[in-house]
Residue frames relative to the residue before (quaternion, step in Angstrom):
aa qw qx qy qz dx dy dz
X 1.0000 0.0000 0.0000 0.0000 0.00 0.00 0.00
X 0.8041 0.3467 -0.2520 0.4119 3.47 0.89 -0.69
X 0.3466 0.7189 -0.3334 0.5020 3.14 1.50 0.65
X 0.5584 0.6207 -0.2583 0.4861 3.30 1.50 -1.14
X 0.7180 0.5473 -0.2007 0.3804 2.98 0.45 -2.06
X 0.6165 0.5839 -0.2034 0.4875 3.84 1.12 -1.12
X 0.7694 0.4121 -0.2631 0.4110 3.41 0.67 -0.89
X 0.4595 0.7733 -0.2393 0.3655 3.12 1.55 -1.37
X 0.8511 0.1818 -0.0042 0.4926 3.19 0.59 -1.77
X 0.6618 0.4004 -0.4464 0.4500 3.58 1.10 0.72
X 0.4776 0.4338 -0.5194 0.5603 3.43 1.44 0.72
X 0.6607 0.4059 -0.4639 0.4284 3.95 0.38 0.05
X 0.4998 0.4986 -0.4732 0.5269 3.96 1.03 -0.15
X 0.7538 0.4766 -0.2129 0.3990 3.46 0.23 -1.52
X 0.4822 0.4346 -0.4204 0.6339 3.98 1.32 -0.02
X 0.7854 0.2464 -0.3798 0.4222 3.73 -0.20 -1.27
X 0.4303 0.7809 -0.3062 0.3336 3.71 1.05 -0.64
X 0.1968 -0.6639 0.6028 0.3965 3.90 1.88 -1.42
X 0.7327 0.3327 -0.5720 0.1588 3.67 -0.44 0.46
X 0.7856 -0.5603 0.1637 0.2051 2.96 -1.39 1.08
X 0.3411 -0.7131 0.3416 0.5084 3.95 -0.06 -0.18
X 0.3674 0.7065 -0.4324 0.4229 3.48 1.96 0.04
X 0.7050 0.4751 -0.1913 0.4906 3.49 0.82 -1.46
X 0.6452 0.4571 -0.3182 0.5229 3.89 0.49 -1.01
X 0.6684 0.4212 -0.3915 0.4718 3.99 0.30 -1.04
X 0.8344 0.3487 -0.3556 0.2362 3.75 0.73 -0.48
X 0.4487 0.6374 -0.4230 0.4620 3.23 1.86 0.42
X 0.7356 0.3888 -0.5028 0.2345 3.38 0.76 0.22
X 0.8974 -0.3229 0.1403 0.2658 3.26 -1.94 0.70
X 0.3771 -0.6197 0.6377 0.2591 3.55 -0.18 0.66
X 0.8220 0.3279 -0.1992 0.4208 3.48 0.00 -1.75
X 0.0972 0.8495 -0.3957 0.3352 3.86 0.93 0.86
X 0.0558 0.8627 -0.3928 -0.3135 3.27 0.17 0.01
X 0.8987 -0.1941 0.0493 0.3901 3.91 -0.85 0.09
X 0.6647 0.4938 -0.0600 0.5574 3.16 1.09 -1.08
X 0.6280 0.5458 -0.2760 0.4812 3.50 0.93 -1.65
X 0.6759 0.4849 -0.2821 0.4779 3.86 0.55 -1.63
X 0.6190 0.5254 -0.4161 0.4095 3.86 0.69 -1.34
X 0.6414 0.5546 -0.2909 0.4431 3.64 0.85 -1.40
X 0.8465 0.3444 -0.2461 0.3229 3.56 0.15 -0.97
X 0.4950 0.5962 -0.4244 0.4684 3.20 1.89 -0.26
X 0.8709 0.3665 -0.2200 0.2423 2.97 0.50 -1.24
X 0.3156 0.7621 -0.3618 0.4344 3.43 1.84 0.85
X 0.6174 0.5641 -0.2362 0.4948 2.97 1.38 -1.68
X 0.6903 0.4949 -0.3691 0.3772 3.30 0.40 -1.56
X 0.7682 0.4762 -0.2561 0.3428 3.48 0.53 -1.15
X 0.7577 0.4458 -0.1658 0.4468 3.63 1.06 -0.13
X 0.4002 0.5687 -0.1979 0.6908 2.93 2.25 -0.10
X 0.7408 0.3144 -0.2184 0.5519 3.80 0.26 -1.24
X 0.8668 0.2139 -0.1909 0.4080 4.07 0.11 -0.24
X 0.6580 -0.5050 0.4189 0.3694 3.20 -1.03 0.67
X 0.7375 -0.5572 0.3215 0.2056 3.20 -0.86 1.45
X 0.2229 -0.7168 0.6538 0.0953 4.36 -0.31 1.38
X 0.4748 -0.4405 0.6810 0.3417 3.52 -1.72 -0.10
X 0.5628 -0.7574 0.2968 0.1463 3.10 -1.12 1.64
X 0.5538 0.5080 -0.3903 0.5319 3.30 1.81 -0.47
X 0.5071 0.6430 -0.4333 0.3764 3.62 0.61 -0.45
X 0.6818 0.5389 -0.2283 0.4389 3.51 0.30 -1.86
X 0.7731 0.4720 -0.2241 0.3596 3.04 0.43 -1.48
X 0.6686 0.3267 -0.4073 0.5295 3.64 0.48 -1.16
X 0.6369 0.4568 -0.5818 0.2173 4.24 0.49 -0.41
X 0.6987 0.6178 -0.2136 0.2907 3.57 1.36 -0.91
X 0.6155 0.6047 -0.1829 0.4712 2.94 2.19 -0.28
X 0.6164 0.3941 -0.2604 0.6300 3.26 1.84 -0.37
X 0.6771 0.4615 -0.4510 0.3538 3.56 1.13 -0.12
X 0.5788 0.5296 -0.3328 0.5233 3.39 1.39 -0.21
X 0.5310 0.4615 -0.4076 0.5822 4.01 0.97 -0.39
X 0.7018 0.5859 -0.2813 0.2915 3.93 0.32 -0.71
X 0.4992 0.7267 -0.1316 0.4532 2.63 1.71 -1.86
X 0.7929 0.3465 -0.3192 0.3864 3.86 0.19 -1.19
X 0.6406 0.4476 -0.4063 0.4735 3.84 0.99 -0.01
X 0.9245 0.0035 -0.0977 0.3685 3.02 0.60 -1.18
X 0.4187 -0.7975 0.4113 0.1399 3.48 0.84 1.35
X 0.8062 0.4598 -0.2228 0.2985 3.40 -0.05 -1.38
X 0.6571 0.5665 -0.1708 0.4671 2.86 1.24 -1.51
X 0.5832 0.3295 -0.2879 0.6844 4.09 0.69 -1.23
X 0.6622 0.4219 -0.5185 0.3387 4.00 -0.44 0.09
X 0.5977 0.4556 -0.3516 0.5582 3.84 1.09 -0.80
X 0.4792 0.5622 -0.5688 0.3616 3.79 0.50 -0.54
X 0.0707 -0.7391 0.6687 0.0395 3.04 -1.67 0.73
X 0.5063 -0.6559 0.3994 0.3923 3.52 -0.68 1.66
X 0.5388 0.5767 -0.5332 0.3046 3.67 0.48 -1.02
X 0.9360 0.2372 -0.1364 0.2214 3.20 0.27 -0.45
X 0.4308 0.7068 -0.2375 0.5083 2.67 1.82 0.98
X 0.6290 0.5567 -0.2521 0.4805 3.14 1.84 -1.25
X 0.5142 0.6052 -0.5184 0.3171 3.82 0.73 -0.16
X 0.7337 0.4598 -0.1691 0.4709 3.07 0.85 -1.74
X 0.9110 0.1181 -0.3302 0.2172 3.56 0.83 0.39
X 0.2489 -0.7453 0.4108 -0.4624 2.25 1.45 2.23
X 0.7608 0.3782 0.0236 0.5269 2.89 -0.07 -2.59
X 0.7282 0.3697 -0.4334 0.3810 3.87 0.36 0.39
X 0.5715 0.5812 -0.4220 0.3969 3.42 1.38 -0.69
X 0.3105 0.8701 -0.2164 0.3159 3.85 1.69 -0.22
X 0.6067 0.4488 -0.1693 0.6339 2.82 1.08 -2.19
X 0.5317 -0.6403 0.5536 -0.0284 1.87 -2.45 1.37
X 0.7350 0.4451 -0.2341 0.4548 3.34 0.80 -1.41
X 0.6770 -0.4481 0.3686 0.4528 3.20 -2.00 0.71
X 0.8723 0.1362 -0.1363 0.4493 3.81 -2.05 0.50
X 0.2337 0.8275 -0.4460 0.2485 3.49 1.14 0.73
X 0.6233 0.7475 -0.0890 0.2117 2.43 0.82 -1.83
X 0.7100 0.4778 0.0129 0.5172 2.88 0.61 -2.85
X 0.7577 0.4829 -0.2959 0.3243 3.83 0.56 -0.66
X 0.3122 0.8814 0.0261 0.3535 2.77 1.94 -0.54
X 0.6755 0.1294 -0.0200 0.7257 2.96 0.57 -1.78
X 0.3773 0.6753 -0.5542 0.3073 3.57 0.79 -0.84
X 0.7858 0.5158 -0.1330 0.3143 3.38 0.12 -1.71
X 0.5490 0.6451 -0.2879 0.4467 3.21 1.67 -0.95
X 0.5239 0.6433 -0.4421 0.3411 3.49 1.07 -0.90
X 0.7269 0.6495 -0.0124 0.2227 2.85 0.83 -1.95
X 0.6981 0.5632 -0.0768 0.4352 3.25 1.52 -1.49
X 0.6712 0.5276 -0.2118 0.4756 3.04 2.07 -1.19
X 0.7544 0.5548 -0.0970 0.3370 2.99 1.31 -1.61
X 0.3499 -0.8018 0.3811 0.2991 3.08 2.13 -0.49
X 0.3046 0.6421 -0.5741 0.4067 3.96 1.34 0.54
X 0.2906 -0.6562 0.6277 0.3016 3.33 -1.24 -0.26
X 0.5729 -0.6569 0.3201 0.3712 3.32 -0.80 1.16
């Protein structure tokens, strides 16, 4: 999970940063295993393919989607970011302190249809 959070927010530097998602997808790790590569692709893809999130956002959504993920797998795999990124949009908004992070947190949840 905290691997997520790390990648998350060194593919938003590396976007504002100018490198390419051609150049970032090829820095990652052959020696990765299955899952690890699936994860980091699909970070890239998602931070590459939409207009740029606040990094505490992304992160706390990619950290609860990966904490979610180990019960209910199937369900956070059909999620589909497209429809996630509005709603955390509508969190980068909030105002109050740790707003934010709880936020998308929840987003996992709303898409994926777990109960918190």
């Amino acid at each position: 999970m905290q691997a997520s959070i790390g990648a998350s927010k060194q593919a938003i530097e590396a976007r504002q940063a100018g490198v390419t998602k051609d150049e970032l997808l090829t820095k990652i790790s052959p020696a990765a295993d299955g899952q690890m590569s699936k994860m980091l692709k699909s970070i890239v893809d998602e931070v590459y393919d939409y207009p740029v999130l606040l990094p505490e956002v992304y992160a706390a959504f990619r950290f609860e989607r990966c904490f979610v993920s180990q019960q209910h797998g199937e369900q956070v795999a059909a999620m589909k970011f497209a429809d996630a990124y509005p709603l955390l949009k509508k969190c980068e908004l909030l105002e109050a302190e740790g707003a934010r992070p709880r936020c998308a947190m929840r987003v996992v949840h709303a898409v994926s249809g777990v109960p918190e």
